[in-house]
BALUM-911182 format. One record per residue (C-alpha): residue in one letter; x negated, y, z negated. Coordinates in steps of 0.25 Angstrom, whole numbers, always signed. Each point is the difference from the previous one (the first is absolute). Layout:
N
[rec A [X Y Z]]
...
***
This chain:
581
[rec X [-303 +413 -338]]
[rec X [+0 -4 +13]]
[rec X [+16 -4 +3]]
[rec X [+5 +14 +6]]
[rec X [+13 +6 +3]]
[rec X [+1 +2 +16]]
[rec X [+0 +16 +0]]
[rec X [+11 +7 +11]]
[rec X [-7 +12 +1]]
[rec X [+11 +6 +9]]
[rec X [+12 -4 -10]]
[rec X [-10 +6 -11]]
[rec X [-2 +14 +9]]
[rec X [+16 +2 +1]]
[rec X [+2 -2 -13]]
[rec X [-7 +10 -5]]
[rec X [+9 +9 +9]]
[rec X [-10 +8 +8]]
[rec X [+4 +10 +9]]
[rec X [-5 -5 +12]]
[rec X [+3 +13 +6]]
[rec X [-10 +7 -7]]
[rec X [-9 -11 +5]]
[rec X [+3 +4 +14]]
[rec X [-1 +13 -2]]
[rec X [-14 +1 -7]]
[rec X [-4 -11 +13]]
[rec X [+4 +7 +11]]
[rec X [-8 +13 -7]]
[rec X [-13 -6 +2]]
[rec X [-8 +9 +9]]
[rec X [+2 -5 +16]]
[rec X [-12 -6 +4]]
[rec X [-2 +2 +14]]
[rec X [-12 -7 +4]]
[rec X [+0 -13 +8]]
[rec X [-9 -11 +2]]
[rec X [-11 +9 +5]]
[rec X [-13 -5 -5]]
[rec X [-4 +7 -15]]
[rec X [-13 +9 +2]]
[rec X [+1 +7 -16]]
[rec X [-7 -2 -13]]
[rec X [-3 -14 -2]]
[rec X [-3 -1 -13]]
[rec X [+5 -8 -14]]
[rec X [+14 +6 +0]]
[rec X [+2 -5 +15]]
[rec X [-8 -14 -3]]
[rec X [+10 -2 -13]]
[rec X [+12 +2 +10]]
[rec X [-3 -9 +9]]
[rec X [-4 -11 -8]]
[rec X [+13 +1 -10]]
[rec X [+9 -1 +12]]
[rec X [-9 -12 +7]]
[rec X [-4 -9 -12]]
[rec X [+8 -9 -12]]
[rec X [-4 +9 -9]]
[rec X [-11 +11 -2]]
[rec X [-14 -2 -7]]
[rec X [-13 +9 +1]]
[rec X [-10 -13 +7]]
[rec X [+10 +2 +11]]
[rec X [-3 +16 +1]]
[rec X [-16 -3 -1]]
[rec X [+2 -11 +12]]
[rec X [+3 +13 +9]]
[rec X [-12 +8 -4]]
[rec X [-7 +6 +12]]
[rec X [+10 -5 +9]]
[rec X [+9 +10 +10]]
[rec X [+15 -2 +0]]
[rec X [-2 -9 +12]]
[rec X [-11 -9 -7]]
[rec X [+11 +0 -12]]
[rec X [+10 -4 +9]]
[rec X [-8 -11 +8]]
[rec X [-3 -6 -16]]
[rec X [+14 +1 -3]]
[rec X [+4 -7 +11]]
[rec X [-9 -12 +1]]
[rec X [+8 -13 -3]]
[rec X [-2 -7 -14]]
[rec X [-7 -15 +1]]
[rec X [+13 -9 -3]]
[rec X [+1 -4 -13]]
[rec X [-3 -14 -6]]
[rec X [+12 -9 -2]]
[rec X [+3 +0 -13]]
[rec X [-3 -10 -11]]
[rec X [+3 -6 -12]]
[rec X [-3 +10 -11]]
[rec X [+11 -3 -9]]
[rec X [-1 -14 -6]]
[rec X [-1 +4 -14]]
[rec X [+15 +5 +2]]
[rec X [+7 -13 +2]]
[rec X [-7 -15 +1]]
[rec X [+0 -9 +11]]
[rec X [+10 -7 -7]]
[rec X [+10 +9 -4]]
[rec X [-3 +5 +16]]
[rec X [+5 -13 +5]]
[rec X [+12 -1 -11]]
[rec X [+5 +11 +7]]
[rec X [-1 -7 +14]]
[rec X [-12 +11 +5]]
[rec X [-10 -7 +7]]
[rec X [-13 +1 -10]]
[rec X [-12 +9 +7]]
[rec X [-16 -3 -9]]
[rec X [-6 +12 -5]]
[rec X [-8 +9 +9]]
[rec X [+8 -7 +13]]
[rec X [+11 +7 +12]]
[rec X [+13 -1 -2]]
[rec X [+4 +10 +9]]
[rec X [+6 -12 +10]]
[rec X [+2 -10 -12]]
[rec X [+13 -8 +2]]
[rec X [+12 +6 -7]]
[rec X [+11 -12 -2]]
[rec X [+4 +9 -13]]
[rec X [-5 +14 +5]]
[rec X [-13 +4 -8]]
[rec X [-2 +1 -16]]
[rec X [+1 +13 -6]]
[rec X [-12 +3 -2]]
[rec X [-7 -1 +15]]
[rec X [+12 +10 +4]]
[rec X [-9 +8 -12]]
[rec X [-13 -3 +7]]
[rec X [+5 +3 +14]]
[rec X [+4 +13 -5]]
[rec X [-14 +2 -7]]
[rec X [-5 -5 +13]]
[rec X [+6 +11 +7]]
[rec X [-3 +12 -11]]
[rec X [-13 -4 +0]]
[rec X [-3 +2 +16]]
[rec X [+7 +13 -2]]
[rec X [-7 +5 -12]]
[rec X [-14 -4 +7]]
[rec X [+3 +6 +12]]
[rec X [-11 +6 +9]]
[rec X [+0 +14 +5]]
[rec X [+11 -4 +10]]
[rec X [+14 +2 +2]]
[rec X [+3 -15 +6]]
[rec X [+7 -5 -15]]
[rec X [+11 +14 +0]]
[rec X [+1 -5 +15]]
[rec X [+5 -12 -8]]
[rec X [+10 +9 -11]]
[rec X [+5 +7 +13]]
[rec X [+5 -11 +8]]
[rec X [+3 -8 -15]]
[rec X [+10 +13 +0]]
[rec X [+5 +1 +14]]
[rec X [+0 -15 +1]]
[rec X [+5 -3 -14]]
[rec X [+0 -15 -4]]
[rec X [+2 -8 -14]]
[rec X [+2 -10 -8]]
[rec X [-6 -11 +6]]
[rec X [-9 -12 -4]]
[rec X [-16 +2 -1]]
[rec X [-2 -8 +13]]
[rec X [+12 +11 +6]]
[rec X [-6 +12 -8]]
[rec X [-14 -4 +5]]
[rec X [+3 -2 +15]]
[rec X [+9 +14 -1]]
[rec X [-12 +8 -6]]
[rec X [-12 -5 +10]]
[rec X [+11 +3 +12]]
[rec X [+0 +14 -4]]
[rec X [-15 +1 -3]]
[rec X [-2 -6 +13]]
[rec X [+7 +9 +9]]
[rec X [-2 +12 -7]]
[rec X [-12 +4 +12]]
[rec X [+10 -8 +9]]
[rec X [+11 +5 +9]]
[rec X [+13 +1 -6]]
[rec X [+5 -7 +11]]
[rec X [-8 -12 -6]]
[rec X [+4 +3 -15]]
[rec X [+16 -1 +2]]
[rec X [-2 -12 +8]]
[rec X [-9 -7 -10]]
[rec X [+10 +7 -12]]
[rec X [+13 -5 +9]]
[rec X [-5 -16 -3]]
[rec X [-6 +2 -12]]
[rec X [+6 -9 -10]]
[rec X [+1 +10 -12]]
[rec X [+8 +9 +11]]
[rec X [+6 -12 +5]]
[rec X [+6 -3 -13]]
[rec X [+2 +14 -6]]
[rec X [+9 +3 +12]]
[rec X [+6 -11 +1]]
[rec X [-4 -6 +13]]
[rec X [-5 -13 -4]]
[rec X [+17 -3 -3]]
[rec X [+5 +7 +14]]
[rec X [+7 -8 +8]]
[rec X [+5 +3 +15]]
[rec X [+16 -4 -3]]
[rec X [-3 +11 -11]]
[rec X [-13 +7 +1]]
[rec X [-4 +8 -10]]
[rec X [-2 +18 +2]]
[rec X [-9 +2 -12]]
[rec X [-13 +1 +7]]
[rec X [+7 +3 +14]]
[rec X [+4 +12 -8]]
[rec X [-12 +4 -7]]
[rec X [-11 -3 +10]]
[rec X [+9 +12 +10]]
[rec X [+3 +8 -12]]
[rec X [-13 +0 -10]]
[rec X [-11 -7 +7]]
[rec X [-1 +7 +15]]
[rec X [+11 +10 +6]]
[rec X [+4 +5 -14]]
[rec X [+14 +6 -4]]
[rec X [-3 +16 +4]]
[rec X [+9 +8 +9]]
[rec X [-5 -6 +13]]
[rec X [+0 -14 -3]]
[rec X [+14 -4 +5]]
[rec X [-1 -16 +1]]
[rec X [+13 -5 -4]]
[rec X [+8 -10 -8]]
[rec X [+0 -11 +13]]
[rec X [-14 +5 +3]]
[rec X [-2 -7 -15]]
[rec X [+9 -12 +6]]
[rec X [-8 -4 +9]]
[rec X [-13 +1 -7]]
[rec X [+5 -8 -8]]
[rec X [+3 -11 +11]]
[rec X [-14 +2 +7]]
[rec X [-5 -4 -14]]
[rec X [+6 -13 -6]]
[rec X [-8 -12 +1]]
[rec X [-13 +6 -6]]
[rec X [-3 -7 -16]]
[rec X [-12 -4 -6]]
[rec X [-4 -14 -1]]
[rec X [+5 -4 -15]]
[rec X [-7 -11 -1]]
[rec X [-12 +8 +3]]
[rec X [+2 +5 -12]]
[rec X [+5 -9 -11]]
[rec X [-6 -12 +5]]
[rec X [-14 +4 +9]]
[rec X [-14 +6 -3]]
[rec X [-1 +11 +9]]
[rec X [+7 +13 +3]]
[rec X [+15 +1 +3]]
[rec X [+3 -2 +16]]
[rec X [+11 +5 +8]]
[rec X [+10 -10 +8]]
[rec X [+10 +7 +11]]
[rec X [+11 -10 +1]]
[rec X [+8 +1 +14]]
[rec X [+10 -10 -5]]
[rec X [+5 +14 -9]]
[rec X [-3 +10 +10]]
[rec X [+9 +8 +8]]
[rec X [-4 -2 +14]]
[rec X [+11 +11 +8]]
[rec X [-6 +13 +3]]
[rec X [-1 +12 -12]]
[rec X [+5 +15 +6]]
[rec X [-3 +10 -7]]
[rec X [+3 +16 +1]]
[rec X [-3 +11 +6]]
[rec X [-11 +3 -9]]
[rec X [-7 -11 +3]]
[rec X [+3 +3 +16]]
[rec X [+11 -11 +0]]
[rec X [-11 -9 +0]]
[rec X [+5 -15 +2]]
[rec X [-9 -11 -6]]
[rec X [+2 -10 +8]]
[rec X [+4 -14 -8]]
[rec X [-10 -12 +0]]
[rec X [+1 -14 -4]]
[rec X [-10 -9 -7]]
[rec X [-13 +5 -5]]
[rec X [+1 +11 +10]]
[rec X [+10 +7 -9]]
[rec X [-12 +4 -9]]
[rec X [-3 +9 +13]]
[rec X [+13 +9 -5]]
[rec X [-7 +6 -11]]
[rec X [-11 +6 +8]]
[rec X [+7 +6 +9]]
[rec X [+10 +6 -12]]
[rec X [-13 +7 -6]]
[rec X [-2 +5 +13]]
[rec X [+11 +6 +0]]
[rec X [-1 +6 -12]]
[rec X [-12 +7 +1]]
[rec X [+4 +5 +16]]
[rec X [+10 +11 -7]]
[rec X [-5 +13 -3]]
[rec X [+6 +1 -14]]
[rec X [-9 -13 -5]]
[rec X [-13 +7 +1]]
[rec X [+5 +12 -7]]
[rec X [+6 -6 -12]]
[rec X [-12 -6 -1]]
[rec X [-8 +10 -1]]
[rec X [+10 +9 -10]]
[rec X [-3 -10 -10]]
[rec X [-16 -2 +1]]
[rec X [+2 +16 -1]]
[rec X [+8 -2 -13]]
[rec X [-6 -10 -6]]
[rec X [-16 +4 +3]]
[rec X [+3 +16 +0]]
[rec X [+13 +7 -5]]
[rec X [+15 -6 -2]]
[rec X [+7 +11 +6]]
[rec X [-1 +3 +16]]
[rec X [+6 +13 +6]]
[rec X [+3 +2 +14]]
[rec X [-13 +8 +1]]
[rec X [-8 -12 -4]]
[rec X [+7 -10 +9]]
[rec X [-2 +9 +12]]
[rec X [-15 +3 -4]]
[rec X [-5 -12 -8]]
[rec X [+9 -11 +3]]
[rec X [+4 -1 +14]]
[rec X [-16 -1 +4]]
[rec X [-1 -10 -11]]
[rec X [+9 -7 +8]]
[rec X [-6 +1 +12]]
[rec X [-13 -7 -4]]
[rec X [+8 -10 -4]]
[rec X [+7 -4 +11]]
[rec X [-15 +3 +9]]
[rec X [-6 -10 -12]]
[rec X [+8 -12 +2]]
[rec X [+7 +3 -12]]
[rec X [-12 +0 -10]]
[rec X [+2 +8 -11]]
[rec X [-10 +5 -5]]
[rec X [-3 +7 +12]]
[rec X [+9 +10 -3]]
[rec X [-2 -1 -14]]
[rec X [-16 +4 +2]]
[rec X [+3 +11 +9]]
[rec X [+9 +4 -11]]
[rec X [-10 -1 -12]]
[rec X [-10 +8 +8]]
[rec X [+11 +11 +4]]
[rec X [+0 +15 -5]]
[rec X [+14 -3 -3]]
[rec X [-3 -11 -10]]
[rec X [-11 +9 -6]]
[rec X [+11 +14 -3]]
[rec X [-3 +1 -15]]
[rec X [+14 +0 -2]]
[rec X [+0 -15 +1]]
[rec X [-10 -2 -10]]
[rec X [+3 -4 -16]]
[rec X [+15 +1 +8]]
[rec X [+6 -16 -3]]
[rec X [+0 -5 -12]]
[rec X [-6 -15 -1]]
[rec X [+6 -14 +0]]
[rec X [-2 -8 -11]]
[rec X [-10 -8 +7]]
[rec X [-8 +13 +2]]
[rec X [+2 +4 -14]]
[rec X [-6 -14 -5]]
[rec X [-10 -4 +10]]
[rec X [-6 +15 -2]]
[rec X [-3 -5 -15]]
[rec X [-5 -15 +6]]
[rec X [-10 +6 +11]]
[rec X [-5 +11 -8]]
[rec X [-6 -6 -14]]
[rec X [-8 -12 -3]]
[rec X [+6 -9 -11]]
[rec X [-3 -8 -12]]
[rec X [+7 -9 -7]]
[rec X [+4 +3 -15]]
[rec X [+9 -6 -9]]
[rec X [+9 +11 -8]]
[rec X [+4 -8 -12]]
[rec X [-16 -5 -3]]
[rec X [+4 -14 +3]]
[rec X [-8 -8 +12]]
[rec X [-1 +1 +16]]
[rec X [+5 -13 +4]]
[rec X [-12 -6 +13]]
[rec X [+12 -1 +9]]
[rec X [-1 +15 +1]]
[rec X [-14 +2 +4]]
[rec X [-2 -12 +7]]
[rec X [-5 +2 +14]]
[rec X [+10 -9 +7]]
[rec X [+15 +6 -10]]
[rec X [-6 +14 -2]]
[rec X [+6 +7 +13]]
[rec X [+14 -7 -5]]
[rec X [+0 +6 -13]]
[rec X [-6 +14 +5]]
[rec X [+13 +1 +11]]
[rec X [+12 -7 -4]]
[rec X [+5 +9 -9]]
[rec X [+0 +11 +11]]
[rec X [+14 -5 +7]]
[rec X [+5 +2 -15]]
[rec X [-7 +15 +0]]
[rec X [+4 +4 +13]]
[rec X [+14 -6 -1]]
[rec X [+2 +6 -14]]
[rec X [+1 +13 +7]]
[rec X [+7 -4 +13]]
[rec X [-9 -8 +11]]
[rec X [+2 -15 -1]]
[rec X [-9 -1 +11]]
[rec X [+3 -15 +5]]
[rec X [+14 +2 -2]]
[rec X [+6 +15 +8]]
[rec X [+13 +4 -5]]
[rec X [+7 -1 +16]]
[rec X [-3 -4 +11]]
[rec X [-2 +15 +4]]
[rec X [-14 +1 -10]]
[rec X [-1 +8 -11]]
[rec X [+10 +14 +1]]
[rec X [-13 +9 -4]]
[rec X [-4 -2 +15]]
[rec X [+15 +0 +7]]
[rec X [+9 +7 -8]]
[rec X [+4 +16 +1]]
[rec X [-2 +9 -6]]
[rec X [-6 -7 -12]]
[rec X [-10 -7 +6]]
[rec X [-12 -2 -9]]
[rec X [+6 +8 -12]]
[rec X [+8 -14 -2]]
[rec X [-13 -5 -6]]
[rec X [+2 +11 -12]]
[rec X [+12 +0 -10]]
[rec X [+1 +0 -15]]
[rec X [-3 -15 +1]]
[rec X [-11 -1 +8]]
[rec X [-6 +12 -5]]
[rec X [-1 -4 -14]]
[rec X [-6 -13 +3]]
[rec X [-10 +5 +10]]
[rec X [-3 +9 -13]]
[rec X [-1 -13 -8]]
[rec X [-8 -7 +8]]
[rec X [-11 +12 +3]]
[rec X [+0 +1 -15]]
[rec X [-2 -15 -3]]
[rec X [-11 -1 +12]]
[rec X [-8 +10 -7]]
[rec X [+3 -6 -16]]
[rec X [+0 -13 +2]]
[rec X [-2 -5 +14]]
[rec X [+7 -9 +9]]
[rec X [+7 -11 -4]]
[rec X [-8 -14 +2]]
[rec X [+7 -11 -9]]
[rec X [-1 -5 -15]]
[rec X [-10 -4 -9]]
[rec X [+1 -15 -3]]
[rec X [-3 +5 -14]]
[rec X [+8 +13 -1]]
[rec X [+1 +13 +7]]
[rec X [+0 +3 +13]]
[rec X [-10 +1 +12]]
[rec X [-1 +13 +9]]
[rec X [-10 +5 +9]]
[rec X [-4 +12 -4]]
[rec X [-7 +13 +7]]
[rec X [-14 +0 -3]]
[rec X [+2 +16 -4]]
[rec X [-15 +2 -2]]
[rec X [-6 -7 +10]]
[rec X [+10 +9 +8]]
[rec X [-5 +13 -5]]
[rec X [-13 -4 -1]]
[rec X [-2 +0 +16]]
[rec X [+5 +14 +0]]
[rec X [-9 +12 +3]]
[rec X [+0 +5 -13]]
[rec X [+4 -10 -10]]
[rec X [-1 +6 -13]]
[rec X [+6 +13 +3]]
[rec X [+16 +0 -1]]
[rec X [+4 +12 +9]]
[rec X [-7 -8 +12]]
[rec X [+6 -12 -6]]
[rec X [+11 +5 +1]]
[rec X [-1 +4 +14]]
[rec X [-5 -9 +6]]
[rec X [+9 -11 -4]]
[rec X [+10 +9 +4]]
[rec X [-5 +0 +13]]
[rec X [-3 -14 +1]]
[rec X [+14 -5 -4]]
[rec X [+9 +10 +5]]
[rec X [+3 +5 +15]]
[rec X [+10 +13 -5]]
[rec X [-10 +10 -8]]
[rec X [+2 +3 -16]]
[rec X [+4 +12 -6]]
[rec X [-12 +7 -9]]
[rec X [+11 -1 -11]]
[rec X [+0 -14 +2]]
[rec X [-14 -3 -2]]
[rec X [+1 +10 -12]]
[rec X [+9 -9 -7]]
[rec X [-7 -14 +4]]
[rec X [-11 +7 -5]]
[rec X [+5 +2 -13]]
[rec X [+5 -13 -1]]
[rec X [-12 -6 +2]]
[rec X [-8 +8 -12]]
[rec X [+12 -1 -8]]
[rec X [-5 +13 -7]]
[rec X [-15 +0 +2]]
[rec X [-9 +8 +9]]
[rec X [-5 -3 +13]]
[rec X [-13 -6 -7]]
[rec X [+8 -10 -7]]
[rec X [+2 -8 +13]]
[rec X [-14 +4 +4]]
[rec X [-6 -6 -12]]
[rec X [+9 -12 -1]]
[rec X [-2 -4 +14]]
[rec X [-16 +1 -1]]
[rec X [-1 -7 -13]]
[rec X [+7 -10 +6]]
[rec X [-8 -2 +13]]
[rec X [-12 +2 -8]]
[rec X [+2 -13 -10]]
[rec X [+14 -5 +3]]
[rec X [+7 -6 -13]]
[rec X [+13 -6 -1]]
[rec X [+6 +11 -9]]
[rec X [-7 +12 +12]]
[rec X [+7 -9 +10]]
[rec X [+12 +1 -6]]
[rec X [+0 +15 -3]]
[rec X [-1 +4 +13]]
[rec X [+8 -12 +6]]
[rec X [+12 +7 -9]]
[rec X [-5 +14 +5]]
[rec X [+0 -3 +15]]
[rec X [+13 -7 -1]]
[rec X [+7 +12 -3]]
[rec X [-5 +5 +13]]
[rec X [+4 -12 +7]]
[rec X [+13 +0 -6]]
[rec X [+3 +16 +3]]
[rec X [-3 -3 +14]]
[rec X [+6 -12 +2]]
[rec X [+14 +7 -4]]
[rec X [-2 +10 +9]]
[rec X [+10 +7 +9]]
[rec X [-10 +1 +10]]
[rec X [-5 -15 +1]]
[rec X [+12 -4 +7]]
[rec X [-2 +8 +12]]
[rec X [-8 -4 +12]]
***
């Protein structure tokens, strides 16, 4: 179950033969917002609350809307903005996947039960299973999430800064760079990202060498990390050269990671650095980077990032892609006059910190226009995590056999409870630890798609799938060591139960609607889940059955209504309507 085909969600859109021109067309006849990053003064109620918090969280849940009770916009804002606590380095959760000895076979170095191995040796790389925990690790801290945007700070710069494939200790040291800058200047953030050795590697810069230095991240860190490729950005092919010069010499330490305790370090080795001057273009104000020798090279790639951010383009691209990721994918010349060029100029008055913009964005009468509500439709991370945040969870065994310890236990349970999500999530097209380019993932990049590429005939029947199976069975744990197999399951009573009116099924209805969904419901549709969940009784039906039940709960009353309320579940769950945020 959990071995997945790597999905090509562009290769999958084209061959479906869209016509992209009708895409273009029915874009481009969106309604011009004119507003710009004057402050909002409207209605601040639930539909504006919802927005916000679709476009700043890793998924949606309702805790997260009553955290903003009797608070202004600019209370909400100063919540959302306040820094998570780092998260605790993660530990061994895993040891009923593999033994120390079968660890060591494979030449991993062994990590006890319940200790780090974050900055474990890795002679061998890592065993499979702590890349599984890692990735539950870093589910788990985004599913957990407090009422704060610092963990999609962490999607965005994963997806503007994309890196993959690593070992633990690499994937480790990459994730806690990005959720330590996120508050930082991102002046700070492509320094830190230019040396560290996921990025290194991913890019090739760990191999450069100065008789043939390699133009991968040269490349990348002009193109897709700071001045962007848009209409103004003329760096050139020699401007890539040189950066290319300025750069080789930087690696990472290898021993410090197969052979040492501890995080990976950097070495800069001048015996394979250029030490003649770089030139770059006109672009760049032919600036001249003068040429250095010994450890004094190092100083070359401070004044490079200087440089970088001293054009007028960098600051702008910037910001174009907080607006598409955090607002809406499509900018008109309208919004870059009225929205984007301001943006930009907080940020070069900020020192480059991002979410300076990004606040004054988020508390804009731009980003509040209706039009952009319910107006993107979700990744799969938001689609899952929604599911994740919003229910509590028990775990049941839907072949009747047992529910092995290892699943419950205190020290595994997180393990079991997230793995599985990087199957989920890249099932429909968001390998999260491995981006499909070096350019992120084209939801964010590519016109005039952009998020549609999350939807095709694929993707769409598995999201169906997997609302289905969340609401029948659950989500997938493991097996049973007997037979059958373990899933966390929603806990579809107690859920109903906490509503206002619990035992009457229109207001069910409602508001689970309301709870779940962002993009209202149709009447018609709450007709028909209403008639599925009756299956040809009257209103009193569920009335009764859910009063009985509460009133002396049985294991058959339990049951009935667990099979009533899953055809609610399961309606929801497969809606259109879900998917948008």
């Amino acid at each position: 179950m959990q071995n997945t085909k790597k999905v090509d969600l562009v290769a999958q859109f084209r061959k479906e033969n869209v016509d992209f021109s009708k895409i273009e067309q029915a874009r481009a006849s969106r309604t011009i917002v004119n507003t710009g990053l004057e402050a909002y003064t409207g209605t601040w109620e639930t539909a504006q609350k919802k927005h916000l918090l679709n476009r700043v969280l890793t998924g949606y849940s309702n805790k997260h809307l009553l955290d903003l009770n009797n608070l202004s916009l600019q209370k909400s804002l100063d919540l959302i903005f306040k820094p998570e606590k780092q998260p605790s380095v993660p530990v061994n959760d895993y040891d009923y996947e593999i033994t120390k000895e079968e660890t060591e076979k494979q030449g991993h170095v062994y990590i006890e039960p319940g200790k780090e191995y974050a900055f474990a040796p890795e002679p061998n790389g890592s065993p499979w299973p702590r890349h599984q925990s890692h990735d539950a690790w870093l589910f788990r801290n985004m599913a957990q999430q407090s009422t704060s945007i610092h963990w999609r700070m962490v999607f965005f710069l994963h997806n503007l800064l994309p890196a993959g494939k690593g070992s633990v200790k690499m994937l480790y040291q990459y994730y806690i760079t990005l959720f330590n800058t996120s508050f930082e200047s991102y002046k700070t953030t492509i320094y830190k990202i230019t040396l560290d050795p996921l990025m290194l590697d991913y890019l090739n810069l760990q191999h450069s060498q100065k008789n043939n230095p390699d133009e991968n991240y040269a490349r990348e860190v002009q193109e897709l990390f700071t001045v962007g490729k848009g209409p103004n950005s003329k760096f050139t092919e020699e401007d890539v050269s040189e950066m290319a010069r300025l750069l080789v010499g930087w690696q990472f330490n290898n021993d410090s990671k197969n052979k040492m305790t501890g995080p990976i370090t950097n070495i800069f080795n001048d015996w394979n650095h250029d030490t003649a001057d770089k030139k770059f273009s006109a672009f760049y104000g032919n600036r001249v980077i003068k040429g250095r020798k010994g450890q004094d090279g190092k100083k070359e790639l401070d004044e490079a990032i200087d440089m970088l951010f001293s054009t007028n383009e960098c600051a702008l691209y910037l910001c174009r892609r907080l607006y598409q990721f955090f607002c809406y994918p499509m900018i008109n010349d309208t919004v870059e006059k009225n929205v984007i060029v301001p943006m930009a100029d907080l940020l070069r008055k900020n020192n480059y910190e991002l979410i300076v913009p990004l606040r004054a964005l988020l508390g804009s009468a731009h980003f509040y226009d209706t039009s952009f509500y319910n107006s993107m439709i979700k990744s799969p991370l938001e689609f899952i995590f929604g599911f994740y945040k919003e229910f509590d969870m028990y775990l049941f065994n839907t072949g009747g056999g047992d529910i092995p310890k290892r699943y419950s236990d205190p020290l595994t349970a997180n393990f079991y409870k997230y793995k599985s999500l990087q199957w989920e999530m890249g099932n429909i097209g968001l390998n999260f630890t491995d981006p499909p380019s070096v350019s992120g993932w084209p939801a964010y990049y590519q016109e005039p798609v952009y998020d549609l590429f999350w939807i095709n005939s694929d993707t769409i029947a598995k999201r169906s799938n997997s609302g289905n199976g969340i609401a029948k069975w659950g989500a997938w744990v493991g097996s049973g060591d007997t037979k059958g197999n373990v899933h966390n399951q929603i806990d579809k009573i107690k859920f109903v139960s906490l509503l206002k009116s619990p035992d009457n099924i229109d207001l069910v209805i409602e508001e689970t609607a309301e709870r779940i969904m962002s993009a209202p419901i149709s009447a018609k549709a709450k007709e028909r889940i209403k008639a599925s969940v009756l299956g040809g009784n009257a209103p009193s039906y569920y009335t009764q059955l859910y009063q009985s039940h509460m009133s002396k709960q049985t294991e058959e009353t339990r049951s009935i209504l667990s099979n009533r309320l899953e055809n609610l579940f399961g309606a929801l769950f497969q809606m259109g309507e879900i998917h948008l945020f």
